[in-house]
C-alpha positions as CSV (number, residue, x, y, z in Angstrom):
1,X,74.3,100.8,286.9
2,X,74.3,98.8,283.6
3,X,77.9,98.4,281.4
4,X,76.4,100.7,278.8
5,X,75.9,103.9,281.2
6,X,79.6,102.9,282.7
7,X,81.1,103.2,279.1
8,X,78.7,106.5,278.4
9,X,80.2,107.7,281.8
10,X,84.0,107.1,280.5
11,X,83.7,108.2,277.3
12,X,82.2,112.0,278.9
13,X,85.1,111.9,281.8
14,X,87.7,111.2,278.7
15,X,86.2,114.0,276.7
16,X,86.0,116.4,279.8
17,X,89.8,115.4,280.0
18,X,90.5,116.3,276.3
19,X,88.3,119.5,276.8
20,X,90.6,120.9,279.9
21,X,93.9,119.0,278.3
22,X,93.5,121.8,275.0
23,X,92.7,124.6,277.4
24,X,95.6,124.2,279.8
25,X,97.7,127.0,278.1
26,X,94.7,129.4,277.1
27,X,95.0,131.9,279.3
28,X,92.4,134.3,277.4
29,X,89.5,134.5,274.9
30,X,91.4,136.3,272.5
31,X,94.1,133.4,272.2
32,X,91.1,130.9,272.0
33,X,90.0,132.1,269.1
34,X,93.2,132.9,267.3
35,X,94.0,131.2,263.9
36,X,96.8,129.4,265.6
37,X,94.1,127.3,267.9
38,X,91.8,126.5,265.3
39,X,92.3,123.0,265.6
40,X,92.1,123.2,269.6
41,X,88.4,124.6,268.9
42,X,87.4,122.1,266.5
43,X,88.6,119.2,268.5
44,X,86.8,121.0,272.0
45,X,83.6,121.1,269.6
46,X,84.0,117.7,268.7
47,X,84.5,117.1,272.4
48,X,81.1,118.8,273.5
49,X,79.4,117.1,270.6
50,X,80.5,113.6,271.7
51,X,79.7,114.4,275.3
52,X,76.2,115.5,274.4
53,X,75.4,112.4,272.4
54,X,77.0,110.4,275.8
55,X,74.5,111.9,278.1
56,X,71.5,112.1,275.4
57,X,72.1,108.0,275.4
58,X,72.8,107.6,279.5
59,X,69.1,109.4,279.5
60,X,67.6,106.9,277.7
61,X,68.9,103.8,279.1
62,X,69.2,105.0,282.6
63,X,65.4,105.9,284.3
64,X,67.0,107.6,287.4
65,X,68.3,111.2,287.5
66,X,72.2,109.9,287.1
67,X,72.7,113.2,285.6
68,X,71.8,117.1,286.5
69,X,71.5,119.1,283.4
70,X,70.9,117.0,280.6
71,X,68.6,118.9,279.2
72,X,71.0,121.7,279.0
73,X,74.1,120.0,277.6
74,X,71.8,117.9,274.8
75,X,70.0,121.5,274.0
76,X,74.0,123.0,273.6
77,X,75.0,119.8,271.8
78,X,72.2,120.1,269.5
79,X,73.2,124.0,268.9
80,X,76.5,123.3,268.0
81,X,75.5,120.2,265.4
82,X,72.2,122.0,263.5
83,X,73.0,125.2,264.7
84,X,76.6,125.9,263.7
85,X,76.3,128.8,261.5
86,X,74.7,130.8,264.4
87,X,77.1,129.9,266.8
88,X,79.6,132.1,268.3
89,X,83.0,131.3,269.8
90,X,82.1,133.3,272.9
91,X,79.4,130.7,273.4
92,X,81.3,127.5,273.3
C-alpha cells in the first residue's frame, strides 16, 4: 500500500471519529435535527463529504478492492454535494 492510500485511509478513520464524536449524545432523530445541532449536521455532512472524496481517490490509485462499497458511499457523497436541495435529514 502506497503513502497516498495510507493518508486517504487516515483522513476517513479521522472523519469516521468526528462523525461518532458529534453523535455521542444524540440519543434520537428528533434531537438530530433540532436547531440547537445544526452545526453538528453541517460538520457530519462535511464529514461524509470528505470521506467520499477519500475513497473516490483510494479507487483511483489503488487497483485492488481495498474497499467494499465504494460505489455506494461516492454515489451518497455525490448526493449530498449536487444533490443537496433533495436531500433529507432522515437520509444522512
Amino acid at each position: 500500500m502506497n503513502e497516498k492510500v495510507q493518508l486517504y485511509l487516515s483522513q476517513i478513520l479521522f472523519h469516521i471519529n468526528k462523525i461518532n464524536e458529534k453523535l455521542f449524545n444524540i440519543d434520537s432523530f428528533s434531537i438530530y435535527t433540532s436547531k440547537q445541532n445544526e452545526d453538528n449536521r453541517l460538520v457530519i455532512e462535511r464529514c461524509l463529504i470528505t470521506i467520499g472524496e477519500a475513497v473516490n481517490s483510494i479507487k483511483k490509485v489503488e487497483l485492488n478492492n481495498l474497499l467494499n462499497n465504494t460505489k455506494e458511499i461516492i454515489g451518497f457523497k455525490n448526493l449530498i454535494v449536487y444533490a443537496y436541495d433533495r436531500i433529507d435529514d432522515a437520509i444522512v
